[in-house]
C-alpha positions as CSV (number, residue, x, y, z in Angstrom):
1,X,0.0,0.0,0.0
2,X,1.5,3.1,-1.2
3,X,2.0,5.9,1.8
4,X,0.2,9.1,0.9
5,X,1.9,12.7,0.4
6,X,2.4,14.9,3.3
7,X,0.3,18.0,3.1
8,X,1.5,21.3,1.7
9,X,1.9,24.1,4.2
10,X,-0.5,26.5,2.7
11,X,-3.4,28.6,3.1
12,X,-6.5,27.4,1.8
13,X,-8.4,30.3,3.0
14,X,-7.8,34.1,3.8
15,X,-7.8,34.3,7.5
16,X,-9.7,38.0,7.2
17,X,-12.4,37.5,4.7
18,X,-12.3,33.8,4.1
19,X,-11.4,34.5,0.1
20,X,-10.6,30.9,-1.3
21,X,-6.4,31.5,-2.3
22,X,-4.1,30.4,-4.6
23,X,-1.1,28.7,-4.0
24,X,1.8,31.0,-3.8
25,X,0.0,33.9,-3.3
26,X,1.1,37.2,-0.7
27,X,-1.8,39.2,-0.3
28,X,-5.7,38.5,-0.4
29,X,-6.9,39.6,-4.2
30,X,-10.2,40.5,-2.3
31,X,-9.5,42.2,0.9
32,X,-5.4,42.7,0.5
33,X,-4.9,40.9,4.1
34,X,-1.1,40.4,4.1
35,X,-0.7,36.4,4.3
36,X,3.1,36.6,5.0
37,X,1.5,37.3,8.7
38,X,0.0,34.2,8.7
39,X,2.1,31.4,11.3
40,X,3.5,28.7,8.9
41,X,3.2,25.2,9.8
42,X,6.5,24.2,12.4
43,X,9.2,22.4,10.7
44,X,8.8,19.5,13.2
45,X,4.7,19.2,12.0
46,X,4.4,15.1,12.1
47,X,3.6,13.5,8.8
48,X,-0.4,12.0,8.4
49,X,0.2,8.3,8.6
50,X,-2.1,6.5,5.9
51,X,-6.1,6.4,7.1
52,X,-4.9,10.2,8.4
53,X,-3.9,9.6,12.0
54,X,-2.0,11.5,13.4
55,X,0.8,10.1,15.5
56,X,0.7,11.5,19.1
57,X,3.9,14.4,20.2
58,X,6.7,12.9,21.4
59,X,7.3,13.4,25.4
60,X,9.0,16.6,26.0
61,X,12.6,16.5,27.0
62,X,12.5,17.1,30.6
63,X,10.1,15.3,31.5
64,X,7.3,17.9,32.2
65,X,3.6,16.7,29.4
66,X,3.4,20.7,28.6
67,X,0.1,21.3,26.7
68,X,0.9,22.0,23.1
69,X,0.1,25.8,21.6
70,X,-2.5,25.8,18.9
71,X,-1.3,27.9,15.5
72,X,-5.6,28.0,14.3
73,X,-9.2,27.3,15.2
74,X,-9.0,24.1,13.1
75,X,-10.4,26.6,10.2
76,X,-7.5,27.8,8.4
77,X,-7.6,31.0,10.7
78,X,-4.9,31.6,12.9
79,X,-5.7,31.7,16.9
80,X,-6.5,35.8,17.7
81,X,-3.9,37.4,20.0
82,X,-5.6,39.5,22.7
83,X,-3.8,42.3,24.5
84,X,-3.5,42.3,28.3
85,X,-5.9,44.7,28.8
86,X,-8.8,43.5,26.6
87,X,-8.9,39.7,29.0
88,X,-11.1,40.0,32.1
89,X,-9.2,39.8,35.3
90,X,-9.7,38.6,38.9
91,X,-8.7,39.7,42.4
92,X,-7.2,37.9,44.7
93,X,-10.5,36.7,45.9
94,X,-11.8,36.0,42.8
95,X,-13.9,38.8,42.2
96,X,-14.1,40.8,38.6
97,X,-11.5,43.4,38.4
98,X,-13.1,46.9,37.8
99,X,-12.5,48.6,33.8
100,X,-9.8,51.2,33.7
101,X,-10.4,54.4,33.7
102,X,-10.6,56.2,30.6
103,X,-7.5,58.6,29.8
104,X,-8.6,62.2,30.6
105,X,-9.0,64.7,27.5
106,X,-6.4,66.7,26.6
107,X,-6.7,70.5,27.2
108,X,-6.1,72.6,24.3
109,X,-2.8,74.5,25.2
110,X,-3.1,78.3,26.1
111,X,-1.8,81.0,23.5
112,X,0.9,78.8,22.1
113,X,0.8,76.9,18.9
114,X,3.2,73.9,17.2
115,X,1.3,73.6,14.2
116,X,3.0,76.3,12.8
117,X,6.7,76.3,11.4
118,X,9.8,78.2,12.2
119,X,10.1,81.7,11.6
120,X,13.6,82.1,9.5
121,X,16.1,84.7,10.3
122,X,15.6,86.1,7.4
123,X,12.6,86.3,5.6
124,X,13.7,86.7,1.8
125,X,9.8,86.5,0.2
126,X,9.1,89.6,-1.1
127,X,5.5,91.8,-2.3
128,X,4.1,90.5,-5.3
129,X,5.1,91.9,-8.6
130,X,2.3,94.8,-9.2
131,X,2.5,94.3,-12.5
132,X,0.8,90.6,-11.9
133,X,-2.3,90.2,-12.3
134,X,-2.7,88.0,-9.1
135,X,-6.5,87.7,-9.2
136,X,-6.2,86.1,-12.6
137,X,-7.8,82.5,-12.8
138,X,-5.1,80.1,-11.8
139,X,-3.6,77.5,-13.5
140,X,-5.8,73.5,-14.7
141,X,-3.6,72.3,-12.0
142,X,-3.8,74.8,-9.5
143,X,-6.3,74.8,-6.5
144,X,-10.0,76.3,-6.4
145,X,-9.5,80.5,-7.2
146,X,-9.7,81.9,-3.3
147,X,-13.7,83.9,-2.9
148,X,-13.7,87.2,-4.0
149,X,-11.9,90.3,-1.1
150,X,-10.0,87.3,0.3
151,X,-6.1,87.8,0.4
152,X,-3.8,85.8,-2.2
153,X,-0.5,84.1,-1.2
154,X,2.4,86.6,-2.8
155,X,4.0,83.2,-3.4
156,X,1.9,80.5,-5.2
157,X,-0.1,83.5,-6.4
158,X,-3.2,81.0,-6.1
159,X,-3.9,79.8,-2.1
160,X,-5.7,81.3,0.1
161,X,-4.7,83.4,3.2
162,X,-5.6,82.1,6.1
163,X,-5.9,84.2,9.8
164,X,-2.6,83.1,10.9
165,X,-0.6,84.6,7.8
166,X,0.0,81.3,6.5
167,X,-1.2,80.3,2.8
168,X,-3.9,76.9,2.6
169,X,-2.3,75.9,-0.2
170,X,1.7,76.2,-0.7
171,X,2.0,77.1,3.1
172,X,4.4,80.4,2.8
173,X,4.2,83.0,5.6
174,X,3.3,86.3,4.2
175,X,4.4,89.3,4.1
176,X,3.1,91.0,7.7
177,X,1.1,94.5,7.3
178,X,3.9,96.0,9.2
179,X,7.0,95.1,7.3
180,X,6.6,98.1,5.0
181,X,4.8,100.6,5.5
182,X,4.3,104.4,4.0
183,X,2.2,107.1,4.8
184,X,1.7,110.7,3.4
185,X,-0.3,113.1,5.5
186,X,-0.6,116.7,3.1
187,X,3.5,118.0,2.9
188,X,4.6,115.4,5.9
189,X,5.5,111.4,5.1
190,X,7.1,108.4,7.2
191,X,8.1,105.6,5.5
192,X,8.8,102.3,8.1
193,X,10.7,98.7,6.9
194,X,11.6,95.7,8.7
195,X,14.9,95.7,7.4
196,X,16.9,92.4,6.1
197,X,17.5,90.7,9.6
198,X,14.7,91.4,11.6
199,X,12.0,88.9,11.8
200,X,9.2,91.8,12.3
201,X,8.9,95.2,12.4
202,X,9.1,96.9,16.0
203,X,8.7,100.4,14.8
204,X,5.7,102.5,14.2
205,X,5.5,105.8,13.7
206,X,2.4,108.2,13.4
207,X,2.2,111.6,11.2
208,X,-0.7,114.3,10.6
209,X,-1.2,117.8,10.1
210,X,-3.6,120.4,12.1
211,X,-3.5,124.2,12.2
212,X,-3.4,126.5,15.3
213,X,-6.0,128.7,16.8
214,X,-5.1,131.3,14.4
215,X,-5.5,129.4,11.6
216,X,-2.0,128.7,10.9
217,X,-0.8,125.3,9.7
218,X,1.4,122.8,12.2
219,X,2.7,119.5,11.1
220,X,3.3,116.6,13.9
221,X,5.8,113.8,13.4
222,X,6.3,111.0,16.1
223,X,8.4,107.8,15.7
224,X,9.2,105.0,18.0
225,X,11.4,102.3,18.1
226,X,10.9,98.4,20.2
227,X,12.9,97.6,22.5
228,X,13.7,94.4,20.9
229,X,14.6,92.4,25.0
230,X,11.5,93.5,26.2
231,X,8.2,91.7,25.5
232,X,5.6,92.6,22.8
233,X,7.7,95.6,21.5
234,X,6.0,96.2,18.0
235,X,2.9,96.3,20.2
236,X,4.7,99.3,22.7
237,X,5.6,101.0,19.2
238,X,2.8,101.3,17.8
239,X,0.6,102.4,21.1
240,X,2.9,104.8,22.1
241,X,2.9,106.4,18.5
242,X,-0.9,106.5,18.0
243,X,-1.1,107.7,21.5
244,X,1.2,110.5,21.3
245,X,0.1,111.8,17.8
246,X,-3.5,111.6,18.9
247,X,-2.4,113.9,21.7
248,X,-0.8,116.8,20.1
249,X,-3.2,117.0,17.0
250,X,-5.6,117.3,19.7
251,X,-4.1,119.5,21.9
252,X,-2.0,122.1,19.1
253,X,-5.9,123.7,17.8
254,X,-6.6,124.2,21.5
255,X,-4.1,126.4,21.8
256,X,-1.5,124.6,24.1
257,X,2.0,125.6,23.5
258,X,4.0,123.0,21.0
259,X,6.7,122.4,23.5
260,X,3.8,121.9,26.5
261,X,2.2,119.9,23.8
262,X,5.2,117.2,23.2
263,X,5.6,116.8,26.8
264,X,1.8,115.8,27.4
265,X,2.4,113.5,24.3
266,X,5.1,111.8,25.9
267,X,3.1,111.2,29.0
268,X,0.5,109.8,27.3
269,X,2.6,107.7,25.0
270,X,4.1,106.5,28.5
271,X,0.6,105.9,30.4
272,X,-0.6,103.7,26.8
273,X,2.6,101.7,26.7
274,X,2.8,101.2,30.3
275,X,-1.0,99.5,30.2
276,X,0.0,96.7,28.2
277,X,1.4,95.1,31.3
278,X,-1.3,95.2,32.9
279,X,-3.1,93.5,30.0
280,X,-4.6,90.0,30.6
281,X,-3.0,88.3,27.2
282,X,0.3,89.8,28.2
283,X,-0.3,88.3,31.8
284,X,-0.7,85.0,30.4
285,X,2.6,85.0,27.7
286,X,4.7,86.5,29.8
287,X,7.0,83.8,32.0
288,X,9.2,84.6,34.6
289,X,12.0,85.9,32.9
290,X,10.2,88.2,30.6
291,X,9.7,91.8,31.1
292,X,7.1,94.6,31.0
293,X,6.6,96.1,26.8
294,X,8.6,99.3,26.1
295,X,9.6,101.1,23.2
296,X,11.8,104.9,22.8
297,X,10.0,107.7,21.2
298,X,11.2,110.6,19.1
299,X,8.8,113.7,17.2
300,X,8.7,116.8,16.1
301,X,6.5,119.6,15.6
302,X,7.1,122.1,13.4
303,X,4.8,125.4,12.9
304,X,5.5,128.7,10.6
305,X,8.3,129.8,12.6
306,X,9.2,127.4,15.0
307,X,10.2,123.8,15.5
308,X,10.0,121.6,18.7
309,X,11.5,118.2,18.9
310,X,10.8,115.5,22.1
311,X,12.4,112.6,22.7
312,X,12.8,109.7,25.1
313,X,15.4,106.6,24.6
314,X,18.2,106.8,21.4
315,X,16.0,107.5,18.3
316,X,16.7,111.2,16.5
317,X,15.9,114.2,15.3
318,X,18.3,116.1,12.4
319,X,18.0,119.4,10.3
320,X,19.1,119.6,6.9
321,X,18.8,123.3,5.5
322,X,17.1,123.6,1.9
323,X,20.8,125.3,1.5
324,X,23.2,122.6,1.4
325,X,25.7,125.6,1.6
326,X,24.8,126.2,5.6
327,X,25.8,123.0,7.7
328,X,23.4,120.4,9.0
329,X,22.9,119.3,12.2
330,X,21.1,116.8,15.3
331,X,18.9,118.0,17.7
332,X,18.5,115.4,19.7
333,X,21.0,113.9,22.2
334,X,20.4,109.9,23.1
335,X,19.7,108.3,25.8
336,X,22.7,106.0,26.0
337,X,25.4,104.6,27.4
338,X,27.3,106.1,25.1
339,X,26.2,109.7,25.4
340,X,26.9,109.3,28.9
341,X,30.6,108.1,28.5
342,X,30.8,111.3,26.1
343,X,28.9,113.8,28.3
344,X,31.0,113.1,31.2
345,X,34.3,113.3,29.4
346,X,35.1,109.3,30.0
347,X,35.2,109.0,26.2
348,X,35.3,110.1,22.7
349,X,32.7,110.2,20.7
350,X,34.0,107.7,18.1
351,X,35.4,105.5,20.8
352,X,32.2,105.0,23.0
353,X,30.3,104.1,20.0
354,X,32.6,101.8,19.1
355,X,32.1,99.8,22.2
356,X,30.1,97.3,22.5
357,X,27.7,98.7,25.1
358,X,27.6,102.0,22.7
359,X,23.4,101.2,22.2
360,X,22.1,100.0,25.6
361,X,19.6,102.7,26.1
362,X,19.0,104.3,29.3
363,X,15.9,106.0,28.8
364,X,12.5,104.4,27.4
365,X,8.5,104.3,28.2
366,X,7.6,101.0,29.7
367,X,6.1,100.1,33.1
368,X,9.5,99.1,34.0
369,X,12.0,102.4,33.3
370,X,13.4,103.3,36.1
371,X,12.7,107.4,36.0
372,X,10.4,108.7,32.6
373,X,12.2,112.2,31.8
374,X,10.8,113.4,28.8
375,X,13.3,115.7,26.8
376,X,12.2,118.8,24.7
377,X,13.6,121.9,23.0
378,X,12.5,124.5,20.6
379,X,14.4,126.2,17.4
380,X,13.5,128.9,15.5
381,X,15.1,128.4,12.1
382,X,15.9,131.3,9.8
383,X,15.9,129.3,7.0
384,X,14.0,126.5,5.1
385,X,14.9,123.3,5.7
386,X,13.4,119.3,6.3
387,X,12.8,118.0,9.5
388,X,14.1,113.9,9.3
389,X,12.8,112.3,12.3
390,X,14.2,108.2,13.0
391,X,14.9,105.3,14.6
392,X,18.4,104.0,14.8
393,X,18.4,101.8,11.9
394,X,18.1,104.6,9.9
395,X,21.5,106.5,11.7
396,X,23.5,104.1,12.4
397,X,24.0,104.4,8.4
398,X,24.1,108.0,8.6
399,X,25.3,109.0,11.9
400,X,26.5,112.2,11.8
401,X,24.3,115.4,10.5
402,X,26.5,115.7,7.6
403,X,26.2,112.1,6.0
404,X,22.2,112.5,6.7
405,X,22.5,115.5,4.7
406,X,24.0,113.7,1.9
407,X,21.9,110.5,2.0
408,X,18.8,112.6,1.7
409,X,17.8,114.0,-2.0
410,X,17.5,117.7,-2.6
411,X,13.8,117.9,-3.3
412,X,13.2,116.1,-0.1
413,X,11.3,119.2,0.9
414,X,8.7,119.0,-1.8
415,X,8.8,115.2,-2.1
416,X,8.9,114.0,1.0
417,X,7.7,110.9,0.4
418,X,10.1,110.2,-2.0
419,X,13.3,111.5,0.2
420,X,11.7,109.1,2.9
421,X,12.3,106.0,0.7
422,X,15.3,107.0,-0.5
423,X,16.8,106.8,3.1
424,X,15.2,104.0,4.2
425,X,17.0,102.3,0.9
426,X,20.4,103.8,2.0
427,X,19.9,102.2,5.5
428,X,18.9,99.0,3.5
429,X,22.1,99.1,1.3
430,X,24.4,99.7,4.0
431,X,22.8,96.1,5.4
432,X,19.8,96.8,6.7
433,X,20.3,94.8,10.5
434,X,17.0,96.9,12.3
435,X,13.9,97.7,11.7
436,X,14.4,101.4,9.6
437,X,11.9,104.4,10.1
438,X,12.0,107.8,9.1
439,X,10.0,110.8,9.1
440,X,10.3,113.9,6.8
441,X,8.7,117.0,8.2
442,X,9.7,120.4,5.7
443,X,10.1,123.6,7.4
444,X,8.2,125.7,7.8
445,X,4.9,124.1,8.1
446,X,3.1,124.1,4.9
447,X,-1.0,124.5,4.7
448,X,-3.4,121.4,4.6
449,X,-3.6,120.1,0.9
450,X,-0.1,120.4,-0.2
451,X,1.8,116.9,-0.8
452,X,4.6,115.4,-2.7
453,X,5.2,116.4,-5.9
């Protein structure tokens, strides 16, 4: 009697949907169940003896009949594996073990976000090109066109903006409001830009024009400038500008005096920035090492015959004659380390700001500054000239009177919003590492309704 074949260790069967297989085959054709996870049969599987007994297991080696492990149901289907936690357990008395408890929900984290990628030190994406027509229909390949009014990535020139900054569809951070920003109020303009290393602009600045009791026309400049170790200082910038410009175009047609009228400006620029740290949200994002918001603060006023410049921390003030015959010169002196080394004779000028320590400011608005002594002084020019009000990124390309005077163009006086952007592109050549923001203010004060040319 011939002995029969031993059986081929194969699945008949899927062990997920019960799909009749083929021989040889990886995967389930109906339900793609991986078969390669499927136990084969132990080498030492005992042969089927003719009439398909199956001889019993050999004793184990030391002695000890251990029960053998099943590799199926008898069905094709391998035995299910159960985790720990899914078997029903018993004390020690015998008693049902209680469920565990369920993991509690996660809280959403307060005021900080991951989902959103690293900020770069240098942010290299630049306005779209005006002559684009960004609202065109995009591309067969591109996403849906954004809804009509809503903001287009500068980018992709196709995705959607969404509140955070960040385009839906390519994912580029876009250009912030602040990074550049320009403003002409009748024959006074400001021009601010974040610069080339900055990762946001802290500055802010705030121009306007009023007239006086009499009738007579005033122009008001006021910029301020971050303090970049201090927290929120784009948000101390811009609320000590707006506060301060509201002021003197509100107090000038009443009739207070221009130099009374910068002081109260400076107050109140100090009373708005030193309310942020009493703010809730700033409460909550600021840790233990972090410090109250703060900012410096420089402006001008300038009237038919006389001029009045304010100032607190180590932004400026300079006047350039119309005459570039008759010297410039600054009218400001800074709040720094090193105008003290200079004012007390420790120093030259060239060799305190050469030092290192040459920009710690020692005056600036914030809840923390140790002593607010707002600075003014009054000119009477006899001459025509422009007023440049800025921040340091703007001098420390331009330092001295003489080099602001030949940085700025010669029709800066009847295009100020031109000469503003020409400066702010000489602080950008020379490198650009701050935030650059200038003011142009001609003198004297020219009526309402006049502008660049």
């Amino acid at each position: 009697m011939m002995s029969q074949m031993p059986q081929q260790a194969a699945v008949s069967k899927c062990p997920s949907c019960e799909e009749p297989l083929e021989s040889g085959d990886r995967f389930c054709g109906a339900c793609g169940y991986d078969l390669s996870a499927v136990p084969p049969r132990p080498d030492g599987h005992p042969a089927v003896a003719a009439g398909g007994a199956v001889p019993a297991p050999a004793p184990a080696p030391d002695g000890v009949d251990w029960p053998a492990a099943r590799d199926s149901d008898g069905q094709g289907r391998p035995v299910p594996v159960h985790a720990a936690a899914e078997l029903p357990g018993t004390d020690s008395g015998g008693s049902p073990l209680p469920p565990p408890p369920a993991a509690p929900p996660v809280p959403p984290s307060a005021g900080v976000r991951f989902d959103r990628p690293g900020e770069p030190e240098e942010y290299p994406l630049q306005a779209p090109d005006p002559r684009l027509d960004t609202a065109a229909a995009p591309r067969s390949d591109s996403p849906a066109a954004p809804a009509p009014g809503a903001k287009v990535c500068v980018a992709c020139r196709a995705g959607r903006v969404d509140d955070d900054g960040y385009c839906e569809n390519c994912g580029h951070a876009q250009p912030r409001e602040r990074d550049h920003m320009e403003q002409e109020s009748g024959p006074v303009a400001a021009v601010s830009d974040r610069g080339l290393r900055h990762h946001r602009n802290e500055d802010a600045f705030s121009v306007g024009c009023t007239a006086l009791p009499d009738g007579a026309p005033a122009s008001v400049a006021i910029v301020c400038d971050g303090v970049s170790s201090a927290t929120r200082p784009d948000d101390a910038s811009l609320a000590a500008s707006r506060a301060a410009g509201e002021s003197l175009l509100t107090a000038l047609p009443r009739g207070t005096h221009p130099q009374q009228a910068m002081h109260d400006a400076i107050l109140a620029a100090s009373h708005a920035v030193n309310a942020l740290a009493d703010e809730p949200a700033t409460a909550r994002e600021q840790g233990p090492h972090q410090n109250a918001p703060a900012c410096t603060l420089v402006g001008a006023v300038v009237t038919a015959g006389l001029l009045v410049v304010g100032w607190v921390g180590d932004s400026r003030v300079y006047w350039v004659p119309a005459d570039r015959a008759t010297p410039p010169a600054r009218l400001t002196e800074d709040d720094s380390w090193a105008a003290q080394m200079v004012a007390a004779g420790l120093m030259s000028e060239a060799e305190a700001y050469a030092d290192d320590r040459a920009h710690a400011i020692t005056g600036w608005l914030g809840a923390d500054a140790y002593e607010l002594e707002p600075h003014t002084a009054s000119f009477k020019p006899d001459r025509p000239g422009v007023v440049v009000v800025c921040t340091d990124g703007l001098w420390n390309y331009a330092e001295s009177a003489e080099e602001m005077a030949d940085a700025m163009p010669l029709d800066a006086a009847v295009r100020p919003l031109h000469g503003a952007r020409v400066l702010v592109g000489h602080a950008l050549d020379g490198g650009g590492h701050d935030n650059v923001t200038v003011a142009l203010v001609p003198f004297p004060a020219v009526p309402q309704g006049a502008g660049s040319a």
